[in-house]
VOTI-485131 format. One record per residue (C-alpha): residue in three letters; x negated, z negated, y. Coordinates in steps of 0.05 Angstrom, whole numbers, plus 5000, padded with zeros to 4 digits. Layout:
! residues N
+--------+------+------+------+
: residu :    X :    Z :    Y :
+--------+------+------+------+
:    Ala :    X :    Z :    Y :
...
+--------+------+------+------+
! end
This chain:
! residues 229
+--------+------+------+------+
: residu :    X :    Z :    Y :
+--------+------+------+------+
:    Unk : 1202 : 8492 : 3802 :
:    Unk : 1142 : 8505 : 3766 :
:    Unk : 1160 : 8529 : 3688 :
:    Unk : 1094 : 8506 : 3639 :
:    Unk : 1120 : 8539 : 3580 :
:    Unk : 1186 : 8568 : 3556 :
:    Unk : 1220 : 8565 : 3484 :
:    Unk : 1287 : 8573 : 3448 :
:    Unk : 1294 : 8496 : 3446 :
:    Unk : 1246 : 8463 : 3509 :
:    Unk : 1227 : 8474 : 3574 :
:    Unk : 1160 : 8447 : 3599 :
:    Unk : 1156 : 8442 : 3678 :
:    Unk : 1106 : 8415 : 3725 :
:    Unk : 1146 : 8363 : 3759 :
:    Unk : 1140 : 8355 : 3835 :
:    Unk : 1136 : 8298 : 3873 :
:    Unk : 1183 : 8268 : 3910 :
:    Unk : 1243 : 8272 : 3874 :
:    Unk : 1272 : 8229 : 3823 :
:    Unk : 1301 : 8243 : 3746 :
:    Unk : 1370 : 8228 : 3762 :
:    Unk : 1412 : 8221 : 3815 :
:    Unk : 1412 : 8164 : 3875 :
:    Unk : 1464 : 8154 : 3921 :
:    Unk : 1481 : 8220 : 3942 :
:    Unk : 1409 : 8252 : 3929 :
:    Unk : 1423 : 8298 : 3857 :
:    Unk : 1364 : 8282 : 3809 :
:    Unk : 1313 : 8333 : 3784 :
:    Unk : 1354 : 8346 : 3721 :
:    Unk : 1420 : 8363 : 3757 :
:    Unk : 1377 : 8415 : 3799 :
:    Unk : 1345 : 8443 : 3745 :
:    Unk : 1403 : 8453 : 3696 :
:    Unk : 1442 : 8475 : 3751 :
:    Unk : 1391 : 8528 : 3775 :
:    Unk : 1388 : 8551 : 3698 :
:    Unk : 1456 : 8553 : 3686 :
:    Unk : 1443 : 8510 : 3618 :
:    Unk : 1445 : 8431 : 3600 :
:    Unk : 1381 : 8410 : 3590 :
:    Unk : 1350 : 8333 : 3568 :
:    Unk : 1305 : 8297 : 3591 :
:    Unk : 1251 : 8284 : 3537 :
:    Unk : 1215 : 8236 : 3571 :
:    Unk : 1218 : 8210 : 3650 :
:    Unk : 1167 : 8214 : 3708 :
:    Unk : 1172 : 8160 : 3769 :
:    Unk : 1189 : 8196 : 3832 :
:    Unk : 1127 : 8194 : 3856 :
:    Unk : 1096 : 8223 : 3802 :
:    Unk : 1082 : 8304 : 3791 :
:    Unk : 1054 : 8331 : 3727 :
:    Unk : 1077 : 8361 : 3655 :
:    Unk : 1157 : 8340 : 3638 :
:    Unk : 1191 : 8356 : 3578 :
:    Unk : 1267 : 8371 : 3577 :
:    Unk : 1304 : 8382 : 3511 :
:    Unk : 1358 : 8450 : 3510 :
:    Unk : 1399 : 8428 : 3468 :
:    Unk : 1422 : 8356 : 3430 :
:    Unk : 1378 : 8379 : 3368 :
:    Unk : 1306 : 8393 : 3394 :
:    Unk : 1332 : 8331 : 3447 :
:    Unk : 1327 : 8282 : 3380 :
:    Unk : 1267 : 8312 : 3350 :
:    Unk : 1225 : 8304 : 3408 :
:    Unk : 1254 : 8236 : 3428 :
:    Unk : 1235 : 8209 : 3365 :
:    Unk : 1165 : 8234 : 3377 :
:    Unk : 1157 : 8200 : 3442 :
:    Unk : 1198 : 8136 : 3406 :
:    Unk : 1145 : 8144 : 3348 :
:    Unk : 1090 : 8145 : 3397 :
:    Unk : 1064 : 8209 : 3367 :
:    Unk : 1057 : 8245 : 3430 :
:    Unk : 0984 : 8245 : 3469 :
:    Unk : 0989 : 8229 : 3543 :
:    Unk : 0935 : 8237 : 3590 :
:    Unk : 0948 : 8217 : 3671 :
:    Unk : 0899 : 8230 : 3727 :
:    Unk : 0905 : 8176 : 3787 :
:    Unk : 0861 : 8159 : 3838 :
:    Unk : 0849 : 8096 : 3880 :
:    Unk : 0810 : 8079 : 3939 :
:    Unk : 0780 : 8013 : 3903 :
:    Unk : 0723 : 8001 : 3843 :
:    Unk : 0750 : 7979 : 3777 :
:    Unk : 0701 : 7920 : 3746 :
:    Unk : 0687 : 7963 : 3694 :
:    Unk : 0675 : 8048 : 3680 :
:    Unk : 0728 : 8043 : 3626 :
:    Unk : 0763 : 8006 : 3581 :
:    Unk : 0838 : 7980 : 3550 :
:    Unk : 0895 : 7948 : 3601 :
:    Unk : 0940 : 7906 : 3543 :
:    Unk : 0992 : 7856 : 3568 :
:    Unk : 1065 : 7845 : 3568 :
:    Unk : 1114 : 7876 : 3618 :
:    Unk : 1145 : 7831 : 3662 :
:    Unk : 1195 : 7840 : 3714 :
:    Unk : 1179 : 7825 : 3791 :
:    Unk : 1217 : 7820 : 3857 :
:    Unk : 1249 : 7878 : 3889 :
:    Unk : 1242 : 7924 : 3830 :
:    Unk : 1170 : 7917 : 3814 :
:    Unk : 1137 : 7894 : 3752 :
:    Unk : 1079 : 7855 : 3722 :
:    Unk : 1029 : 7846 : 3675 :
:    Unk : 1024 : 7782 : 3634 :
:    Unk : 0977 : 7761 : 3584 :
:    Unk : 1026 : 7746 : 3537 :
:    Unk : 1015 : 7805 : 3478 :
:    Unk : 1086 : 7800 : 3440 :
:    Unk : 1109 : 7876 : 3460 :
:    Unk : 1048 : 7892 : 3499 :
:    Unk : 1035 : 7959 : 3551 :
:    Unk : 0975 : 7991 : 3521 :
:    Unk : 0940 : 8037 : 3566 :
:    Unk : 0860 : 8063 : 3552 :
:    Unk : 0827 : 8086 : 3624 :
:    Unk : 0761 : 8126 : 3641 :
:    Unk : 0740 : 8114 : 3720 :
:    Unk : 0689 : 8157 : 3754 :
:    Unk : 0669 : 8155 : 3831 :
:    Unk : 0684 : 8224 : 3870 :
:    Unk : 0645 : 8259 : 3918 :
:    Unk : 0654 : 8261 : 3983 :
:    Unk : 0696 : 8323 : 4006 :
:    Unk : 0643 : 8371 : 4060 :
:    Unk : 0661 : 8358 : 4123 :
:    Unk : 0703 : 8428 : 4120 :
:    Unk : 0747 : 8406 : 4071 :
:    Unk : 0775 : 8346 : 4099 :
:    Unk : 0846 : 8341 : 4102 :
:    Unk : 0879 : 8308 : 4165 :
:    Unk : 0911 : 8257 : 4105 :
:    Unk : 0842 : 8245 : 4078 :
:    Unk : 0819 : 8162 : 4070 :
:    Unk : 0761 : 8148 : 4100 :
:    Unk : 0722 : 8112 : 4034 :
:    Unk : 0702 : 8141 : 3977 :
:    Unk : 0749 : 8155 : 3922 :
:    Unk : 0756 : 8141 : 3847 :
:    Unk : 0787 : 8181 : 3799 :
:    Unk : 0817 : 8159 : 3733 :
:    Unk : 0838 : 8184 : 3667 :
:    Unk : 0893 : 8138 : 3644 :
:    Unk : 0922 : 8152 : 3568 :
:    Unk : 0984 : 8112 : 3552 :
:    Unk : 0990 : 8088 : 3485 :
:    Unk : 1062 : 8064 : 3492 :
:    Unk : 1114 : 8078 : 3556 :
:    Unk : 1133 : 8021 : 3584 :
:    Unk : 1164 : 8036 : 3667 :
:    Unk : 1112 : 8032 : 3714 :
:    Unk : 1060 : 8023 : 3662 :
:    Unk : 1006 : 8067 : 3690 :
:    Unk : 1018 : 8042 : 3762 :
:    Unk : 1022 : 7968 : 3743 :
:    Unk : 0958 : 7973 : 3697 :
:    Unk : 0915 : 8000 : 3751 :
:    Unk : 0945 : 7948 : 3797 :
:    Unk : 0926 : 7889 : 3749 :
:    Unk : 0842 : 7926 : 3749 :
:    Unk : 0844 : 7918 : 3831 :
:    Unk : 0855 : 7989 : 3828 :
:    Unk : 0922 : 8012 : 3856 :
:    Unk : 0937 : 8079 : 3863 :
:    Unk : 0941 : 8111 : 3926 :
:    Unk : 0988 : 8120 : 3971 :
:    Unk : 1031 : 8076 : 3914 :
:    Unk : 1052 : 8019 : 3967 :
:    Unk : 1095 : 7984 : 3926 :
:    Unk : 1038 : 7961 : 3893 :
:    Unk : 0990 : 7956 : 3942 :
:    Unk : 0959 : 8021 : 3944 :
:    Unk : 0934 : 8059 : 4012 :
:    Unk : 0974 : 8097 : 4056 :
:    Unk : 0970 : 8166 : 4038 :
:    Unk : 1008 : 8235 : 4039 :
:    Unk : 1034 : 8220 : 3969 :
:    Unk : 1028 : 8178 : 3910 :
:    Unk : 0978 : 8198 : 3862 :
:    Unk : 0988 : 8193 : 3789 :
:    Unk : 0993 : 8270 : 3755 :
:    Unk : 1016 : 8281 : 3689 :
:    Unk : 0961 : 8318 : 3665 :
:    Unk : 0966 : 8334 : 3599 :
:    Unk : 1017 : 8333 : 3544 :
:    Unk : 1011 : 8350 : 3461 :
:    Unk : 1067 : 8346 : 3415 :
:    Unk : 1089 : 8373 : 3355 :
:    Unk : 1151 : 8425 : 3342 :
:    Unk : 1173 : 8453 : 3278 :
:    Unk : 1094 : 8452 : 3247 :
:    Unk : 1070 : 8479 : 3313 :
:    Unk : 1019 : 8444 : 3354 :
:    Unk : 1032 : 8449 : 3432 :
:    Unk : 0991 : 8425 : 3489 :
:    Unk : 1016 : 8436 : 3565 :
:    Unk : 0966 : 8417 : 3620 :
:    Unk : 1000 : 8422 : 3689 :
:    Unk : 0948 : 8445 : 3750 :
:    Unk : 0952 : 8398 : 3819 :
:    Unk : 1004 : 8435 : 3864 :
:    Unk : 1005 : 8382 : 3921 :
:    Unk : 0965 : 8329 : 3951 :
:    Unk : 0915 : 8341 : 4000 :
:    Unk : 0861 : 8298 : 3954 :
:    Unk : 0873 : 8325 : 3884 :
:    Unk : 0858 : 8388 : 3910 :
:    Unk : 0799 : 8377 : 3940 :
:    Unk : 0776 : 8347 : 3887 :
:    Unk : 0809 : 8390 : 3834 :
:    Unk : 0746 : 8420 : 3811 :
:    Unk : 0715 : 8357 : 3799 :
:    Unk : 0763 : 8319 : 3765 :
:    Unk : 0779 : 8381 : 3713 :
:    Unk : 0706 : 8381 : 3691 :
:    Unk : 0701 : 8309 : 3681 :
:    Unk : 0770 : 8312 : 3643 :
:    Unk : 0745 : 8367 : 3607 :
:    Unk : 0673 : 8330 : 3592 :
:    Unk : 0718 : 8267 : 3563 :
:    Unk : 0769 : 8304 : 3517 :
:    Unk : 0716 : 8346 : 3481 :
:    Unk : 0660 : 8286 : 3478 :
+--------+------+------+------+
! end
């Protein structure tokens, strides 16, 4: 697996996709692996959905493992997501805010009731279309849309839920509605927290999916063009 950054207390990886946190039926989870490849416990921080690739944070010991939790608890981390969808949001960018509410077969929902609320701000842009060279034999026949999605709280499935409730799901994502593809695509882009007075931010680069990286260029300059604005 990909290592972001390495310290005495934290490992940072780029997650890939396709595998789960923890274990499922017989299928060990990513943190199993990991600490077993090590040789070392380590904690998971925070947790990625299976489909999802993109910056993770595990914990090396029960110490940093509190002190970061309570970060991400505290919601003193900053999150930024890259997704793309083959449909057009009603609007270039905005705030998804509604209650979580649990759905059939494992799925959830957004309400409009605003007692403990999802909070999610989004950017949208429209992608060009790949030259003919660079198609992929995975690659969807309309144009795509990218979007940066920051969570302001982590509710499970937040990200994939909030795009579903803008028309927008993500694609390949079929559980809620999204395209076919050769994956799912949400990325954990970005992460910044703070450890013992230091500042850290980890971005993780796209390692898979045919359309992130052809469109990898792209997106990273209009990331780029929003974070500094």
């Amino acid at each position: 697996m990909d290592i972001l950054r390495t310290d005495p207390d934290y490992l940072v990886i780029n997650k890939p996709a396709g595998i789960g946190m923890h274990q499922e039926g017989d299928q060990p989870g990513l943190v199993r692996l990991l600490s077993e490849l090590r040789g070392e416990v380590l904690y998971p921080v925070h947790r990625l959905d299976k489909m999802t690739t993109g910056v993770l944070l595990l914990a090396r010991h029960r110490d940093a493992n509190r002190e970061l939790s309570r970060q991400f608890a505290e919601r003193k981390t900053q999150k930024y997501y890259v997704a793309l969808s083959a449909n057009k949001p009603t609007k270039k960018q905005g705030l998804v805010k509604g209650d979580m509410e649990k759905a059939r077969g494992g799925s959830w929902k957004l309400s409009r009731r605003l007692t403990n609320p999802a909070i999610t701000r989004f950017h949208s842009c429209l992608l060009a279309d790949p030259s003919p060279t660079s198609v992929e034999p995975n690659s969807y026949p309309k144009p795509l849309r990218g979007f940066l999605l920051a969570p302001l709280t982590g509710k499970t499935h937040q990200l994939r839920v909030a795009l579903k409730s803008q028309a927008c799901p993500i694609l390949g994502d079929t559980r809620y509605g999204g395209a076919l593809s050769d994956r799912g695509y949400l990325h954990a882009w970005q992460l910044g927290f703070e450890y013992q007075d230091k500042s850290i931010c980890v971005r993780a680069p796209f390692t898979s999916g045919s359309h992130f990286l052809t469109h990898q260029q792209q997106l990273t300059h209009w990331i780029d063009d929003i974070l500094t604005a």
